[in-house]
C-alpha positions in Angstrom: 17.8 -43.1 2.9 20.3 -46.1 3.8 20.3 -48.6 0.8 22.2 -51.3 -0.7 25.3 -52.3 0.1 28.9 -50.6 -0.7 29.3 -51.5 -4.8 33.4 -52.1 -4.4 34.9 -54.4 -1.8 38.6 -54.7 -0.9 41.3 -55.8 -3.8 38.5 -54.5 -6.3 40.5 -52.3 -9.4 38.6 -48.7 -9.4 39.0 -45.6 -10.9 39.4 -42.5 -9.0 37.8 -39.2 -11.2 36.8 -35.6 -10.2 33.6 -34.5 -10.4 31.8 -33.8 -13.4 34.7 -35.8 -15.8 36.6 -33.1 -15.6 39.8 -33.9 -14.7 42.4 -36.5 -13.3 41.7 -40.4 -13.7 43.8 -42.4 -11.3 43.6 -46.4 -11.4 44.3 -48.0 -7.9 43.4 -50.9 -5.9 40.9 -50.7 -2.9 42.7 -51.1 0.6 39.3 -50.7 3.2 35.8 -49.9 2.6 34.4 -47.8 5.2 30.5 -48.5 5.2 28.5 -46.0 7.1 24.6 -46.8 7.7 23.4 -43.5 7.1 25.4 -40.2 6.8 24.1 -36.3 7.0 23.3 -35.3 3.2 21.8 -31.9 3.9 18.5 -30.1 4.0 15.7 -30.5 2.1 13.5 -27.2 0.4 12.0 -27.3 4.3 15.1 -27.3 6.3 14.6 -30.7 7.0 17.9 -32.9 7.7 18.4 -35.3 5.2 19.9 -38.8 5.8 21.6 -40.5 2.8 23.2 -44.1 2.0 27.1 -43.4 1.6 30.1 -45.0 1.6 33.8 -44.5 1.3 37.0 -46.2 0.8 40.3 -45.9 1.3 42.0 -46.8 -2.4 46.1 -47.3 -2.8 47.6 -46.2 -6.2 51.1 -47.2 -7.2 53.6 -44.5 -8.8 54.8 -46.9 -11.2 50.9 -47.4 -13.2 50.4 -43.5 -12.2 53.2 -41.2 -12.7 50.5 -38.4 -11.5 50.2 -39.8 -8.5 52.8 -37.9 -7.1 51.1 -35.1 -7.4 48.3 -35.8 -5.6 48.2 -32.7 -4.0 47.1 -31.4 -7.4 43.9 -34.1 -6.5 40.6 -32.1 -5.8 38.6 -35.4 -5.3 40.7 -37.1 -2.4 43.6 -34.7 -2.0 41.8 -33.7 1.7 43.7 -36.9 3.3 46.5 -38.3 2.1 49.2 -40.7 3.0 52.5 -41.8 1.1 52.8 -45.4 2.2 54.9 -48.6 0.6 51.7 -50.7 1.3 53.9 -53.6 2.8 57.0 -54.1 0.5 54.7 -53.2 -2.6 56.0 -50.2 -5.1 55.9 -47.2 -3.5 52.5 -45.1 -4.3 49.6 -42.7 -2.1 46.9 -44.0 0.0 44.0 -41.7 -0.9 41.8 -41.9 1.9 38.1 -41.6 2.8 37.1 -41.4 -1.0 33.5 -40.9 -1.1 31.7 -43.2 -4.0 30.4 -41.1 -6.3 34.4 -40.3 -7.2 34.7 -44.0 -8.0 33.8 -46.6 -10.9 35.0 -49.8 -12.4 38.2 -49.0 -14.8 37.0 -47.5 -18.6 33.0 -46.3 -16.8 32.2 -42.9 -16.1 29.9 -41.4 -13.1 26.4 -40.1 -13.6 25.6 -36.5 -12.4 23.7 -36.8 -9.4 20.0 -37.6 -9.8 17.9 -34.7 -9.4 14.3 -33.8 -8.0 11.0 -33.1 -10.2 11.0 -29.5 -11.5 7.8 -27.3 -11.1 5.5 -28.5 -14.3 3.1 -25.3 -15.7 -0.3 -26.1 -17.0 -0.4 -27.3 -20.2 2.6 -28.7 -21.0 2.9 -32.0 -22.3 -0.4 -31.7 -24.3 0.7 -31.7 -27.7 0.4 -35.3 -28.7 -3.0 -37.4 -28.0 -4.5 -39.4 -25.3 -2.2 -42.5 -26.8 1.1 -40.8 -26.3 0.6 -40.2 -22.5 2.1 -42.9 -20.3 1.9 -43.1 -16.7 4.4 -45.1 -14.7 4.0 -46.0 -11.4 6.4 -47.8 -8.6 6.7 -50.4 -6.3 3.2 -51.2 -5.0 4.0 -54.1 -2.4 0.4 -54.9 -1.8 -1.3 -51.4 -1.2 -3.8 -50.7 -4.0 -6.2 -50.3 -1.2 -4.5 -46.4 -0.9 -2.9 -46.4 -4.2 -5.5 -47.4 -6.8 -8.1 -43.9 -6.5 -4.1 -41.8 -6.5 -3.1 -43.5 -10.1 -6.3 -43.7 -11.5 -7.0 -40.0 -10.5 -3.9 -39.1 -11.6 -4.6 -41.1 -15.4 -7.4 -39.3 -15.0 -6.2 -35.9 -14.8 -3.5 -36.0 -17.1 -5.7 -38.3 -19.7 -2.8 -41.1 -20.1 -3.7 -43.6 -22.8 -1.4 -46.3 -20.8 -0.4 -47.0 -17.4 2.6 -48.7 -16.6 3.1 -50.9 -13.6 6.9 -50.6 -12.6 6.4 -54.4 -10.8 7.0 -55.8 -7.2 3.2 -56.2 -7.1 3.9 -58.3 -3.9 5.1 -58.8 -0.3 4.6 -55.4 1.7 6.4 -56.1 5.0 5.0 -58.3 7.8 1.7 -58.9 6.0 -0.2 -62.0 6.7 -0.3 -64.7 3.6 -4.5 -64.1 3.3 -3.9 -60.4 3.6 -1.5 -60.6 0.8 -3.9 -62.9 -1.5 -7.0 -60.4 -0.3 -4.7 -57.3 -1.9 -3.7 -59.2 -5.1 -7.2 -59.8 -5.5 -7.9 -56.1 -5.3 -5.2 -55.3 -7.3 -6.6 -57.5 -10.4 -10.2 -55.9 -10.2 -8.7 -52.9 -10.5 -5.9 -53.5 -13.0 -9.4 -55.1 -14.9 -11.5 -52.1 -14.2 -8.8 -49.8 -15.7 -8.3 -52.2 -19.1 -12.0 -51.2 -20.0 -10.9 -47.5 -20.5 -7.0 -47.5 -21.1 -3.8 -49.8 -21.6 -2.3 -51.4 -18.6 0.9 -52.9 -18.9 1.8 -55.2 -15.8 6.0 -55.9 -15.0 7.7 -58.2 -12.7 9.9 -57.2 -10.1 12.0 -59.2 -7.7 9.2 -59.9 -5.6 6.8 -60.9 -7.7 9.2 -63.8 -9.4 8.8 -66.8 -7.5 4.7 -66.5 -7.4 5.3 -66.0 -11.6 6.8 -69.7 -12.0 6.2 -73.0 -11.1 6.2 -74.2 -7.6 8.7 -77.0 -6.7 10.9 -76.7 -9.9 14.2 -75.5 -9.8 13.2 -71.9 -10.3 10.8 -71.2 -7.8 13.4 -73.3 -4.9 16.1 -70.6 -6.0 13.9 -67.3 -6.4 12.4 -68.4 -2.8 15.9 -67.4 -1.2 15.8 -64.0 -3.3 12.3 -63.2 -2.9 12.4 -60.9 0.5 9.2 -61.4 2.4 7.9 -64.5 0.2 4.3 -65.6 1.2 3.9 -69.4 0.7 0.8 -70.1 1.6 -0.2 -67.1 -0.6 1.0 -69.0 -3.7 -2.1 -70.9 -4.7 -3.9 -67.9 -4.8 -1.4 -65.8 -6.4 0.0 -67.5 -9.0 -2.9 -67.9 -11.5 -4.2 -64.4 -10.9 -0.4 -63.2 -11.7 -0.2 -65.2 -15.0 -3.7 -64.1 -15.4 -2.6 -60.7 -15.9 -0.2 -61.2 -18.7 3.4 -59.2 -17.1 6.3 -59.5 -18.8 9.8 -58.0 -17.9 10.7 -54.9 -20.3 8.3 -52.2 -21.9 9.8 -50.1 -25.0 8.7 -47.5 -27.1 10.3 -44.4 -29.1 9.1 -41.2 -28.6 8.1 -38.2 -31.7 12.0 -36.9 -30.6 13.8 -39.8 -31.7 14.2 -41.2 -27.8 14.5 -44.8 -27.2 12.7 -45.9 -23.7 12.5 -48.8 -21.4 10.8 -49.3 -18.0 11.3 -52.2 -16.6 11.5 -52.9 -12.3 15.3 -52.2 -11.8 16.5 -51.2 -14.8 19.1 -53.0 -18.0 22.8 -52.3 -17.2 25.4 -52.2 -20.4 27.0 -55.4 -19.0 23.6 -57.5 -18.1 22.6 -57.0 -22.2 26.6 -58.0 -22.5 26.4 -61.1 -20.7 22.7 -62.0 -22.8 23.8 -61.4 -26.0 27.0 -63.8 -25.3 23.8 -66.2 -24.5 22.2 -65.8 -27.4 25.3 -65.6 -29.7 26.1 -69.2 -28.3 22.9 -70.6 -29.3 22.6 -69.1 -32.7 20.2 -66.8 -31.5 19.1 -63.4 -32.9 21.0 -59.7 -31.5 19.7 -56.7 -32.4 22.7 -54.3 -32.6 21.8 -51.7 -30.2 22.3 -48.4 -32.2 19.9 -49.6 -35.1 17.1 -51.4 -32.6 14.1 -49.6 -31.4 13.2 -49.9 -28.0 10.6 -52.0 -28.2 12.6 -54.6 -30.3 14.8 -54.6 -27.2 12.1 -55.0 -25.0 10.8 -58.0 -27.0 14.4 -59.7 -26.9 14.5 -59.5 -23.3 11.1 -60.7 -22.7 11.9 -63.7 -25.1 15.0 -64.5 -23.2 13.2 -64.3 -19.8 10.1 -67.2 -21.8 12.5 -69.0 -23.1 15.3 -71.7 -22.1 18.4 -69.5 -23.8 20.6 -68.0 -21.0 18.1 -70.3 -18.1 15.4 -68.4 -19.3 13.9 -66.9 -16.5 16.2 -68.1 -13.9 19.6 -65.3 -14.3 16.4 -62.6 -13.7 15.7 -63.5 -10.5 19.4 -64.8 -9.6 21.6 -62.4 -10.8 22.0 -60.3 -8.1 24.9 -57.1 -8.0 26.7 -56.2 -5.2 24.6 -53.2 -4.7 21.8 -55.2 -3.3 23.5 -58.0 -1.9 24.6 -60.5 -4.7 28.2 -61.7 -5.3 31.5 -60.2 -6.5 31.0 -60.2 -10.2 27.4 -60.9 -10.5 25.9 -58.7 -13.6 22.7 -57.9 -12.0 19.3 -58.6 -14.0 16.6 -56.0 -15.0 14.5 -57.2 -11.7 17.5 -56.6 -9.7 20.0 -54.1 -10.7 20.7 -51.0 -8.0 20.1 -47.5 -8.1 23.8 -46.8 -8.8 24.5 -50.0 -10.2 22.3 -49.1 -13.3 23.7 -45.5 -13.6 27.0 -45.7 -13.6 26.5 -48.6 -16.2 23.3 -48.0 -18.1 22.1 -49.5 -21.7 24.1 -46.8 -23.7 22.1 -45.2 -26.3 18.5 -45.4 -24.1 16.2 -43.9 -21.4 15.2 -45.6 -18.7 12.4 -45.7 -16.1 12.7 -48.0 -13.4 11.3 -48.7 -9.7 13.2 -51.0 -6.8 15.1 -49.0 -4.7 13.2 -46.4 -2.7 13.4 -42.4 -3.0 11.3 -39.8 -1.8 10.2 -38.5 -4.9 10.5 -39.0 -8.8 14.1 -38.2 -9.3 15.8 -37.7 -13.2 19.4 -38.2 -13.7 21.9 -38.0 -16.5 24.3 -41.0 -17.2 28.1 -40.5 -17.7 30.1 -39.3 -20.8 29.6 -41.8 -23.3 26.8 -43.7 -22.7 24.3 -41.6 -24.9 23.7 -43.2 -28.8 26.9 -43.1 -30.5 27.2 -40.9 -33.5 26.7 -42.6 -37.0 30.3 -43.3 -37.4 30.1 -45.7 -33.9 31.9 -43.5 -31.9 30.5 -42.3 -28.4 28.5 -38.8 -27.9 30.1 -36.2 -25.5 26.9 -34.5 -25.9 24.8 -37.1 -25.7 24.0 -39.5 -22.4 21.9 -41.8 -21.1 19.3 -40.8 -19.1 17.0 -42.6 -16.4 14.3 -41.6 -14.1 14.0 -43.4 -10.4 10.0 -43.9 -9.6 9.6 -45.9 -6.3 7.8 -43.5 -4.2 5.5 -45.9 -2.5 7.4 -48.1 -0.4 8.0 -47.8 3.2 10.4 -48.3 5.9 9.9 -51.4 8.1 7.9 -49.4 10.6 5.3 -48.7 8.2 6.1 -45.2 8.0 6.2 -43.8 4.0 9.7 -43.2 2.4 8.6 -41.1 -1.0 5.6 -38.9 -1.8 3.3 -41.3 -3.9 4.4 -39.5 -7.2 4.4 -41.0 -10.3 6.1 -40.4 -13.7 4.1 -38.8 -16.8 5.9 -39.7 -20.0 4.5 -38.1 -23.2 5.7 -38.9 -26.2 5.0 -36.6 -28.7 6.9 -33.9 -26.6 9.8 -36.4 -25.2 9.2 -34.8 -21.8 8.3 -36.3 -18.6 6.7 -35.3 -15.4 6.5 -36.5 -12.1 2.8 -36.3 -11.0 1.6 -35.8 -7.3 -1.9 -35.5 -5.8 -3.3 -32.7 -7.5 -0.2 -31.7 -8.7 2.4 -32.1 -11.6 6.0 -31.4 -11.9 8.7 -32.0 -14.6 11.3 -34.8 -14.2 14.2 -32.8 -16.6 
């Protein structure tokens, strides 16, 4: 489906790669994004046409910083359509043109493999640990418990999950009227209630949820009002209490029985967000864990601190922060509430899995992360072997017309095994 916007504009520095890392690496500039709605991706398992978000540039290299790039010919990536220009008195060098995006990241990154669909799961797997190491994540919800609630508390049922995990934007489905959205937020906290008597429930914040979480006419709540899409005003009063009421914080951790770190959190932590917030905390004397010693849930703690605190703005850069992916501005790091589907894998937290909800797709999808970004070996140098890993769960949102993007599947995570599943009505399949 169409998402997001084109992650590189013009005069951006990018890298050109082949697929898979497995060849040539050319540095250029880019000379014209050419953004494209929708493009044909395909069939799916039922012959159905597919219709993916794309977009492609046109990128100019210079001979002089690429010798190679005379042999562009030799390029499998872009070598289709070619032009030797001088680029208007500039050093000579090639046009490569029409470069799709998934050959292209930010100079010293590497791309993810593509994300993947849910494998067939067989009976039984996933058993071996107890009730307590079965965790069930579920996306977006945007007001619709009404249909949703029986589907994950069937499914918790079915696959006996000690602990269900709410992947945030609780809020704003589209068009809905302010005392519908207060009558579903109501519903949605009986039944968040109801499920605490029997199991776990951990509640996150998404982008929507944000300016209902702080205090109205502070500072905050003026600038999350123009990044909340589909913000329900007179649906504050009721909201806001029941939403603190709750207790949601930003990140979830844990470490599985395999030695896995894992987060969930709404859109996911990007190498270059937990950059910019350890420069914040570094400033005020404040306490870094060092990523390849820290659990997970010791980063999950520092973020949530962060996010109750006044270091960095404290909850502000979440809902603020905003990539290029989804709209922000050039050189924005996005936040964990905001960061986009390829935003967070071509730059994940290196060293971690991650679960996340926010952008739509039609069903639990896994991916693996780029060379390098897996926990470095003990002598702190990156893994080959070794990547970061991420699974994509928002399956319940829909298009403006009301009609469903993704299958309502959700994400089984058990961690004595250090599998995961994605879980559909009366069905489960495995995410890896």
């Amino acid at each position: 489906m169409p998402y997001g916007c084109p992650l590189f504009r013009r005069n951006d520095v990018v890298d050109i790669i082949e697929p898979n890392n497995a060849g040539q690496r050319l540095s250029g500039v880019v000379h014209t994004v050419n953004w494209r709605d929708c493009c044909y991706g395909g069939v799916d398992d039922n012959g159905d046409r597919l219709w993916v978000r794309d977009a492609s540039y046109d990128v100019f290299v210079e001979y002089a910083s690429n010798p190679t790039a005379a042999g562009a010919d030799e390029y499998d990536a872009a070598r289709r359509n070619l032009d030797s220009i001088d680029d208007s008195g500039s050093r000579p060098g090639v046009l490569y043109k029409n470069v799709a995006e998934r050959f292209i990241c930010k100079p010293g990154n590497t791309l993810p493999e593509p994300a993947v669909r849910a494998k067939q799961w067989r009976r039984n797997l996933g058993q071996s640990g107890t009730r307590d190491d079965r965790i069930l994540f579920c996306g977006d919800i945007h007001c619709k418990i009404d249909r949703l609630g029986s589907l994950i508390s069937e499914a918790a049922d079915r696959v006996d999950a000690g602990t269900i995990v709410l992947l945030g934007d609780l809020l704003n489905e589209w068009n809905i009227a302010p005392e519908n959205e207060a009558a579903a937020f109501n519903k949605l906290v009986d039944w968040v209630n109801d499920q605490r008597r029997h199991r776990n429930v951990v509640v996150l914040l998404g982008n929507h949820d944000l300016t209902y979480w702080v205090q109205s006419n502070t500072p905050d709540y003026r600038a999350f009002k123009s990044t909340c899409p589909g913000y329900n005003e007179p649906a504050y009063p009721d909201v806001h209490d029941l939403l603190h009421a709750l207790q949601p914080q930003i990140m979830y951790g844990f470490n599985d029985a395999q030695g896995h770190r894992v987060l969930a959190s709404h859109a996911g932590l990007t190498q270059s967000w937990w950059n910019w917030m350890a420069d914040e905390l570094t400033a005020s004397n404040g306490n870094v864990p060092a990523l390849q010693d820290s659990n997970a849930s010791t980063i999950a703690d520092t973020v949530n601190t962060l996010a109750q605190g006044s270091v960095g703005g404290g909850i502000r850069p979440f809902g603020i922060m905003v990539g290029r992916e989804r709209g922000g501005s050039r050189g924005e790091e996005p936040s964990p509430v905001w960061a986009g589907k390829e935003e967070l894998g071509r730059d994940p937290l290196h060293g971690f899995r991650q679960i996340v909800g926010h952008t739509p797709v039609e069903t639990v999808e896994y991916r693996r992360c780029g060379i390098g970004t897996g926990k470095p070996t003990p002598s702190g140098k990156p893994s080959r072997c070794s990547r970061a890993e991420l699974w994509y769960c928002d399956t319940h949102s829909l298009y403006r017309d009301g009609r469903s993007i993704g299958d309502d599947s959700l994400l089984l995570y058990d961690r004595a095994s250090g599998n995961a599943w994605s879980v559909t009505a009366g069905i489960a399949k495995r995410a890896i």
